[in-house]
C-alpha positions as CSV (number, residue, x, y, z in Angstrom):
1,X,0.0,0.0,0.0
2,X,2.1,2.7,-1.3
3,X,1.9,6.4,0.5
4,X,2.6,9.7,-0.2
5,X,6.3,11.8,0.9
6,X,5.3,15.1,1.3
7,X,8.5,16.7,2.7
8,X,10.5,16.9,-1.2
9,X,9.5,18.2,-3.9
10,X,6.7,20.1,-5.3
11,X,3.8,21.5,-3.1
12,X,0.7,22.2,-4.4
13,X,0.6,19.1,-6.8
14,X,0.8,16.2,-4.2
15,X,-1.3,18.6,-2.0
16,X,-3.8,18.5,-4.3
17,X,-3.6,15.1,-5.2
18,X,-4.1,14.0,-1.6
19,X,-7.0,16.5,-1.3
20,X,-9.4,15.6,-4.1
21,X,-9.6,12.1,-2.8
22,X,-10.3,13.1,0.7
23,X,-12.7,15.3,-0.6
24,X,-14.7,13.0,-3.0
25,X,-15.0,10.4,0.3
26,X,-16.0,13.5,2.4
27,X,-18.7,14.3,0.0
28,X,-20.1,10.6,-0.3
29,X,-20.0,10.5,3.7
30,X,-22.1,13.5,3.6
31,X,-24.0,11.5,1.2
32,X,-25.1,8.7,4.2
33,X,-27.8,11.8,6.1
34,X,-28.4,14.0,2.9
35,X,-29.5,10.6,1.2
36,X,-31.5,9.5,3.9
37,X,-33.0,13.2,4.4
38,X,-33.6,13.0,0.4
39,X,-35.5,10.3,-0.1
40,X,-37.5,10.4,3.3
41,X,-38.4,14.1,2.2
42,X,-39.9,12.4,-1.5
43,X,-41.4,9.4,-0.1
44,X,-42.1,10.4,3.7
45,X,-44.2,12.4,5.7
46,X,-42.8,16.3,7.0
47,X,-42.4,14.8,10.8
48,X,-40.2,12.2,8.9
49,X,-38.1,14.6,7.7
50,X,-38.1,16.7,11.1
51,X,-36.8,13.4,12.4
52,X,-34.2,12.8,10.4
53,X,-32.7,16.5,10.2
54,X,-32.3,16.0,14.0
55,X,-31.2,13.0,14.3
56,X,-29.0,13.2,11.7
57,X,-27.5,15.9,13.3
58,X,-27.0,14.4,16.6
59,X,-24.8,11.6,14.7
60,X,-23.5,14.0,12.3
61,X,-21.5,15.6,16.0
62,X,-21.0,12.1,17.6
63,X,-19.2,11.0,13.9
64,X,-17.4,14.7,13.9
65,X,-15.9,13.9,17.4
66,X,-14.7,10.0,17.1
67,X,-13.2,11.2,13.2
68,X,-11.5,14.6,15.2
69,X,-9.9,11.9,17.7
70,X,-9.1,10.2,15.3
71,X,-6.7,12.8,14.1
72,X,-4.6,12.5,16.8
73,X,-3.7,8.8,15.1
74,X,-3.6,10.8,11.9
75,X,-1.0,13.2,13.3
76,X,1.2,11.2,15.3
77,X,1.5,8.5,12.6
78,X,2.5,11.4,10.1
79,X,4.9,13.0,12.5
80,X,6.8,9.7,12.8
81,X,6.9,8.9,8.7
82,X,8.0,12.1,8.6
83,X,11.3,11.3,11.2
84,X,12.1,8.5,9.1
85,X,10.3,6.5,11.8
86,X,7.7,4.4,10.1
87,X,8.3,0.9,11.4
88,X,6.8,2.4,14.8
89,X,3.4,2.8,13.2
90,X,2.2,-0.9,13.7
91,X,2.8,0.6,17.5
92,X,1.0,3.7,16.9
93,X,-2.2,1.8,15.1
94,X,-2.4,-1.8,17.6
95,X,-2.6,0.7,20.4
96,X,-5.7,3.1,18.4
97,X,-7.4,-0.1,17.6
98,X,-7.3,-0.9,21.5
99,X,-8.5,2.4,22.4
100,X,-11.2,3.0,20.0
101,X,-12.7,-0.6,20.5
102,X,-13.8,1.0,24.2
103,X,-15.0,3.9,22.9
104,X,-17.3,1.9,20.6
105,X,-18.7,0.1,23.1
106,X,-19.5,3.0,25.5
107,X,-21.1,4.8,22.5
108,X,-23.2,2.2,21.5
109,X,-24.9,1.4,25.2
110,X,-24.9,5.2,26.1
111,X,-26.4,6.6,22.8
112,X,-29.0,3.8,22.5
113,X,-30.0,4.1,26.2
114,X,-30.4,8.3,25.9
115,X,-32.0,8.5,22.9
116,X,-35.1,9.3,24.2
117,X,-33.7,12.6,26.9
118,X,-31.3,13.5,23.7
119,X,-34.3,14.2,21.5
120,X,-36.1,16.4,24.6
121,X,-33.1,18.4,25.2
122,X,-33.1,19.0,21.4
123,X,-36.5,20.5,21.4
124,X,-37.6,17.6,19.1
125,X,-41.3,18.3,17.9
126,X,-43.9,16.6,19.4
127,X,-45.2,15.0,16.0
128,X,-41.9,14.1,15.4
129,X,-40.6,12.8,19.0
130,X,-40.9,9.0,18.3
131,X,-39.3,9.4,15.2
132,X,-36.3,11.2,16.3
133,X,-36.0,9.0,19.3
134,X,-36.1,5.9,16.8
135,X,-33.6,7.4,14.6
136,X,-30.8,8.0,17.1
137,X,-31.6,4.4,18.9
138,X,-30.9,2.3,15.4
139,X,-27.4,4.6,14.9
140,X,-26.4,4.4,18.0
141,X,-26.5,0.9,17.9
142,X,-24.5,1.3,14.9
143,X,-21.5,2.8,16.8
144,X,-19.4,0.0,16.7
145,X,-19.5,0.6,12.4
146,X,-18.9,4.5,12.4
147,X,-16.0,4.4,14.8
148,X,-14.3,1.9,12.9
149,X,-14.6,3.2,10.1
150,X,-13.2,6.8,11.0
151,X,-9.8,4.7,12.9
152,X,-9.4,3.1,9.8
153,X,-9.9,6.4,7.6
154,X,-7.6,8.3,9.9
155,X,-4.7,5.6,9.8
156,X,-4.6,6.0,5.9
157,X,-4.3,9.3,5.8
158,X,-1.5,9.4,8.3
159,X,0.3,7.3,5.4
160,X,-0.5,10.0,3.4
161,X,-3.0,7.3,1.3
162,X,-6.2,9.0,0.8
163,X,-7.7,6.9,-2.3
164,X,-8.4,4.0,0.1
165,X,-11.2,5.3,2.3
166,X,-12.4,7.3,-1.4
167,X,-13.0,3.8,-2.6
168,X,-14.7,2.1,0.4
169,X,-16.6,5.2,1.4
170,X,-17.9,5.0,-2.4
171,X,-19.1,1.0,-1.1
172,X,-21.1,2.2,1.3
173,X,-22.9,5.3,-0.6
174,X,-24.2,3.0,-3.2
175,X,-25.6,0.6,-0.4
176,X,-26.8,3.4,1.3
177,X,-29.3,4.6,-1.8
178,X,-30.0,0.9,-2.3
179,X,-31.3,0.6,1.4
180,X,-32.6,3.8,1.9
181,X,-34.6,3.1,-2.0
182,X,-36.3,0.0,-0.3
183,X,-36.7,0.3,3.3
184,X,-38.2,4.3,2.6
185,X,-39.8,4.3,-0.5
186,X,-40.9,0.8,-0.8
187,X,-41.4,-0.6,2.4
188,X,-42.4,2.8,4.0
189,X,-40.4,2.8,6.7
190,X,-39.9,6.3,7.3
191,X,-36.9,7.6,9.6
192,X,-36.7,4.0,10.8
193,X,-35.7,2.8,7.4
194,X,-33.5,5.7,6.5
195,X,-31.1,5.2,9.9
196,X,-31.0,1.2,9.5
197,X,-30.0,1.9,5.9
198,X,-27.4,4.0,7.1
199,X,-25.6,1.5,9.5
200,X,-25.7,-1.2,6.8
201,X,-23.9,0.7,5.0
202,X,-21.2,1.9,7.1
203,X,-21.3,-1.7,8.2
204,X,-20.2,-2.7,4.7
205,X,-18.0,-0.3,4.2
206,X,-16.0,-1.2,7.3
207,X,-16.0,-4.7,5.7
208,X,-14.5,-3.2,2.5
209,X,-12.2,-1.7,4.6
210,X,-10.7,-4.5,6.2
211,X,-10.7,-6.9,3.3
212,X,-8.8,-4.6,1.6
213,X,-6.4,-3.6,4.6
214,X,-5.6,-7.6,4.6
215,X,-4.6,-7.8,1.0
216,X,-1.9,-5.1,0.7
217,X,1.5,-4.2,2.0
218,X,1.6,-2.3,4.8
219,X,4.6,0.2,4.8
220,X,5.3,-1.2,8.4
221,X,4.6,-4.3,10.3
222,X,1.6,-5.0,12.4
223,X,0.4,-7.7,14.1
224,X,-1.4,-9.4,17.5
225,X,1.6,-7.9,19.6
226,X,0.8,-4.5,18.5
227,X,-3.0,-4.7,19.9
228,X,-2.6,-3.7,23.3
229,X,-2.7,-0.1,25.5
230,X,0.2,1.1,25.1
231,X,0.5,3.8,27.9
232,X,2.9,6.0,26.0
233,X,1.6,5.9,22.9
234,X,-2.2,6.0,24.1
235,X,-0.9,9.8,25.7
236,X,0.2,11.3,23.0
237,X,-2.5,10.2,20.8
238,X,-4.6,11.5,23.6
239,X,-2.9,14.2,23.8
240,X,-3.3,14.8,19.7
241,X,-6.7,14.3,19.4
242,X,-8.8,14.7,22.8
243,X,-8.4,18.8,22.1
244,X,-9.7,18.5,18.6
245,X,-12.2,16.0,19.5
246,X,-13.7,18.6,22.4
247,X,-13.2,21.5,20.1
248,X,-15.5,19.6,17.4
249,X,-17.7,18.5,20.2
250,X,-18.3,21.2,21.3
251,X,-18.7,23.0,18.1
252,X,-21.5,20.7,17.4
253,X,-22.9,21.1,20.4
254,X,-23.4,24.6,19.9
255,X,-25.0,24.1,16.3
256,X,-27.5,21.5,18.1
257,X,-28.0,24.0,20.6
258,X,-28.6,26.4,17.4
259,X,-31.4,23.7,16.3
260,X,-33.4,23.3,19.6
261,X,-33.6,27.0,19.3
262,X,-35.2,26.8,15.7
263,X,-37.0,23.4,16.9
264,X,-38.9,25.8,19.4
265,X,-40.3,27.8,16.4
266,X,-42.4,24.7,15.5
267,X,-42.0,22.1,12.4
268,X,-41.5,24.2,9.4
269,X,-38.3,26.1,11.0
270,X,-37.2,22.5,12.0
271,X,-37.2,20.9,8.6
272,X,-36.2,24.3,7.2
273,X,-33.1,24.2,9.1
274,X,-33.0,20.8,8.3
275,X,-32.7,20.9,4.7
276,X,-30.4,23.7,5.3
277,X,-27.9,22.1,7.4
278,X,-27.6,19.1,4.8
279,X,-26.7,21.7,1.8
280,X,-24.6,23.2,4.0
281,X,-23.0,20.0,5.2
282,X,-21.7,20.2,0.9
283,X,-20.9,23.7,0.4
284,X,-18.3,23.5,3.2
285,X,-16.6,19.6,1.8
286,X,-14.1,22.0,0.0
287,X,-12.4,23.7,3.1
288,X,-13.0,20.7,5.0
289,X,-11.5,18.9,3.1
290,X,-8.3,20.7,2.9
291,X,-8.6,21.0,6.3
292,X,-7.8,17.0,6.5
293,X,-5.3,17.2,4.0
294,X,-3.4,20.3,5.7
295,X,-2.8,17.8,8.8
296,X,-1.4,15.6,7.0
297,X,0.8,17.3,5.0
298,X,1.9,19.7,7.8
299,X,2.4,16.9,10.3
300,X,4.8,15.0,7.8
301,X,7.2,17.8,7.0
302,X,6.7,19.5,10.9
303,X,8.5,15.9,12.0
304,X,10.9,16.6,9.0
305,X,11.9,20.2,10.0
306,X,10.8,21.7,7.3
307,X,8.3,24.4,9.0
308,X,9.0,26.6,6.1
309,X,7.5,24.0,3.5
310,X,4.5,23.6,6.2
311,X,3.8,27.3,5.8
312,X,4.0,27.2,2.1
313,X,1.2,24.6,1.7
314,X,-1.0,26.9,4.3
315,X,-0.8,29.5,1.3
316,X,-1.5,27.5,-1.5
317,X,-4.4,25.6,0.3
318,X,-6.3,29.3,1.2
319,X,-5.6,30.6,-2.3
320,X,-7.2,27.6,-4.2
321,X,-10.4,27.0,-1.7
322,X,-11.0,30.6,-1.8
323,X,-10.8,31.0,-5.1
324,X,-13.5,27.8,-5.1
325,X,-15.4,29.6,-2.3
326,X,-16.8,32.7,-4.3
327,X,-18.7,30.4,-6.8
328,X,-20.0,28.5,-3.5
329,X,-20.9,32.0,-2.0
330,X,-22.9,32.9,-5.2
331,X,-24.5,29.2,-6.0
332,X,-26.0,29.6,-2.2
333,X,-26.2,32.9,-1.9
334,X,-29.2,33.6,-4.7
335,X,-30.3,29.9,-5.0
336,X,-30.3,28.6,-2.2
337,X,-33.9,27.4,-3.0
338,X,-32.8,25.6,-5.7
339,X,-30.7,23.6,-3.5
340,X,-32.6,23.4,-0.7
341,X,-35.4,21.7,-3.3
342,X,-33.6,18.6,-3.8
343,X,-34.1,17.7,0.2
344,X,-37.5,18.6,0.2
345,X,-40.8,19.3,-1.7
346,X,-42.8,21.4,1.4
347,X,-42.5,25.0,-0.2
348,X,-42.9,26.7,2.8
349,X,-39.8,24.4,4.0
350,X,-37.9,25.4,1.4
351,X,-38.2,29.1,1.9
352,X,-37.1,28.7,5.4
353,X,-33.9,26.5,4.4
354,X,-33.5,29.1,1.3
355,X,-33.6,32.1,3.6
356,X,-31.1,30.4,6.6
357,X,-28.9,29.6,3.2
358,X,-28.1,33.0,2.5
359,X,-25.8,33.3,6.0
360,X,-24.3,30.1,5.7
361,X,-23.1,31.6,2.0
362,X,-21.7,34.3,3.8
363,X,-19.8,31.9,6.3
364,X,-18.3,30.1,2.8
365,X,-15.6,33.1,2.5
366,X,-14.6,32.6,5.4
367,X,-14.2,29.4,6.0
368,X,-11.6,28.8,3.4
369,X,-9.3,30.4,5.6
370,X,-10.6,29.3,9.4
371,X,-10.7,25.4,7.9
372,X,-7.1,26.0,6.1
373,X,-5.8,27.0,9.3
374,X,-7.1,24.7,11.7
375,X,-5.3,21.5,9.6
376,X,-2.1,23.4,9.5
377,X,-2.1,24.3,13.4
378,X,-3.6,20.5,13.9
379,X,-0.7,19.0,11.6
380,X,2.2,21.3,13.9
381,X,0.3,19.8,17.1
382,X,-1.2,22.9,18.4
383,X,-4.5,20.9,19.0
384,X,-4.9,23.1,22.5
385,X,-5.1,26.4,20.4
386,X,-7.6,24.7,17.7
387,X,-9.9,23.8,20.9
388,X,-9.7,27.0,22.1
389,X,-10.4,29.0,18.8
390,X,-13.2,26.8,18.4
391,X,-15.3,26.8,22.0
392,X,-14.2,30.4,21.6
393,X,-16.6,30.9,18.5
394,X,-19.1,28.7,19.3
395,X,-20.0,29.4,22.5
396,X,-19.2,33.3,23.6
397,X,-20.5,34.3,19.7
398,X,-22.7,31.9,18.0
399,X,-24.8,30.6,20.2
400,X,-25.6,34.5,22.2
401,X,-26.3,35.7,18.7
402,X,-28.9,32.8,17.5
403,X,-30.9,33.2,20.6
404,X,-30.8,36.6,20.4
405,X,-32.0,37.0,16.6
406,X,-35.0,34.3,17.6
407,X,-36.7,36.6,20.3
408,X,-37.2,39.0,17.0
409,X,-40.5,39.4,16.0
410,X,-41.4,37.5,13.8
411,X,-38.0,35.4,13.8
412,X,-35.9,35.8,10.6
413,X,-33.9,32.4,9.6
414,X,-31.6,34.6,7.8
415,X,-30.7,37.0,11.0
416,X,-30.3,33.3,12.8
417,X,-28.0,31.6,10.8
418,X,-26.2,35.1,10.9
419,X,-24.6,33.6,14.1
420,X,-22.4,31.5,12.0
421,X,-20.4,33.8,10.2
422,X,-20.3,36.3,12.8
423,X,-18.5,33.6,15.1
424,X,-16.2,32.6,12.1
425,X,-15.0,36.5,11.8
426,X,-13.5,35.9,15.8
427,X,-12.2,32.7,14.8
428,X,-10.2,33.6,11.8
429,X,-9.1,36.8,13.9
430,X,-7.6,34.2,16.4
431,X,-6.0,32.3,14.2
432,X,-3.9,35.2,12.4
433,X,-2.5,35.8,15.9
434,X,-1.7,32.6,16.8
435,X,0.4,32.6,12.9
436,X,2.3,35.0,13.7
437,X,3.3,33.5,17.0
438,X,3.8,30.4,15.3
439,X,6.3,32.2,13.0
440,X,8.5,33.4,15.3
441,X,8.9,29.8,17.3
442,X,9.7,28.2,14.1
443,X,11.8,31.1,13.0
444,X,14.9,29.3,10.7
445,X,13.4,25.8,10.1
């Protein structure tokens, strides 16, 4: 299984090579909920698709924090390729595997037994309670499948291989639409059918993922001996990821937070928002994507020396995704209907999404740089700083200025999803400083 060297030669080329695979996997996981939002909103009732938004959401932040953990894998594998240190990764990877096999469990027993007090504290609507509740219980139980498949995801990237996960992420979309196709549309299932679609798939992607993992060369041995906890190698990983992993949390905590406040509005705003968070789940694969790469590629040449090289590829990545994120700015900006259409065929839901649209195409210029720098401080292990940024945002800015634009009268979607940009504009503020201060400690290398 060959890898990438990202510390010679060109920049932007094997950047972007890495990238565009991460992103085309990124986009086909964001497939798993827009899918299941897609066809439920067709072929399903509107408390269906109230159902789904939710719960998708609420897996959407558990699968954000267990991939953001992840990273700390990512990173710490990359840092030692990059040191010429690769035959330690069957070390780094037995001792993930142990960790992340107790995380799975934990997930799966506490996510199916909350389900029910997760969908109250989210405001679920009443026509919609059972739904939700159902939704999270089935992916919960699922756990097992979405953790997996984020270690695995994580380890090849830290190789700098990011056409493996494309291909088995690409498995599971297909049998995604297949499942959701006949347990939705044809068996009328509802939000039951779109979640047990979902964890089949991710189920068989994690089989694709293995079978494929057991046919190639590995760049470095691994076996039996390497799956145990590893004390020192569980720390740093830990140390890696657990600040990412909060920051993301956290992050999404403050956009479900976001939600209950729309849910309170009733069952249009809910499915509106809906809607709208799956479109926006898209616009934003682009810096997100880079984001994943930028870890990677930094980590590699930071272990290497070669800060200077790290900075360089911070440049390219913010010129190219900004560049991408005006014609994203103006696609969601003035038709946001358009998109929001393809998730739903309520009119009235589509204005709302349509109208709460227009901010997140605001938050789209900005993001190219925010999501360009938080890989590139995540790839030098400045994970603390990232966390910080990001509960900074979320929690003094975007959630104070969501409630406050829903006590308007009558509420605005568009003032609402205002928040989001506005807590972007500290973000990017904060990370500006923190380059310069990263600068001057790398000074020479």
């Amino acid at each position: 299984m060959r890898g990438n060297d990202f510390t010679t030669g060109k920049i932007l080329s094997p950047l972007l090579r890495f990238m565009i695979p991460v992103f085309f996997a990124m986009f086909l996981q964001s497939m798993y909920g827009a899918v299941d939002l897609m066809i439920v909103g067709k072929f399903a009732r509107s408390l269906d698709v109230s159902a789904v938004s939710t719960g998708s959401q609420i897996m959407m932040t558990i699968t954000n924090l267990v991939s953001s953990f992840a990273m700390g894998t990512t990173i710490l594998l990359g840092q030692r390729i990059g040191e010429g240190r690769s035959r330690e990764g069957g070390q780094v990877i037995g001792s993930s595997i142990s960790l992340f096999a107790v995380i799975a469990a934990l997930f799966t027993v506490l996510i199916a037994a909350l389900c029910r007090p997760i969908s109250t504290l989210m405001n679920a609507p009443e026509e919609a309670f059972d739904e939700t509740a159902g939704y999270i219980r089935i992916c919960g139980l699922g756990s097992f499948f979405i953790i997996s498949y984020n270690l695995i995801g994580s380890i090849f990237r830290g190789i700098g291989d990011s056409r493996t996960p494309l291909m088995t992420v690409a498995i599971a979309c297909v049998t995604n639409i297949l499942g959701d196709l006949l347990l939705v549309a044809v068996f009328d299932m509802g939000a039951a059918g779109a979640a047990l679609a979902t964890v089949f798939a991710q189920a068989v992607s994690v089989a694709a993922s293995l079978l494929i993992l057991s046919r190639r060369e590995l760049p470095f041995q691994l076996d039996r001996s390497n799956l145990r906890f590893d004390g020192k190698i569980i720390r740093k990983v830990t140390a890696l990821g657990l600040p990412i992993a909060l920051q993301d949390f956290l992050v999404g905590v403050s956009f479900l937070v976001l939600l209950a406040i729309v849910n309170s509005l009733g069952l249009v705003a809910s499915a509106g928002v809906g809607v709208a968070e799956k479109v926006c789940g898209f616009i934003m694969l682009i810096p997100a994507a880079f984001m994943q790469a930028m870890a990677a590629f930094v980590a590699q040449n930071i272990g290497a020396g070669k800060y200077g090289r790290a900075r360089k590829s911070l440049l390219y990545a913010i010129a190219v995704s900004s560049a991408l994120a005006v014609g994203m700015f103006a696609l969601t900006f003035w038709r946001g209907d358009l998109l929001s259409g393809i998730f739903a065929n309520d009119a009235q839901v589509i204005a709302a999404s349509a109208d709460y649209l227009k901010a997140y195409a605001i938050d789209c210029l900005l993001t190219c740089f925010l999501f360009c720098f938080i890989g590139f401080f995540n790839g030098l292990g400045m994970t603390r700083f990232v966390m910080i940024q990001g509960i900074v945002g979320a929690f003094l800015i975007r959630i104070p200025v969501a409630f406050l634009m829903s006590r308007e009268t009558p509420p605005s979607m568009f003032h609402i999803g205002l928040a989001t940009p506005c807590s972007t504009v500290i973000q990017v503020i904060l990370c500006l400083l923190c380059f310069r201060y990263a600068n001057r400690k790398y000074r020479g290398s």
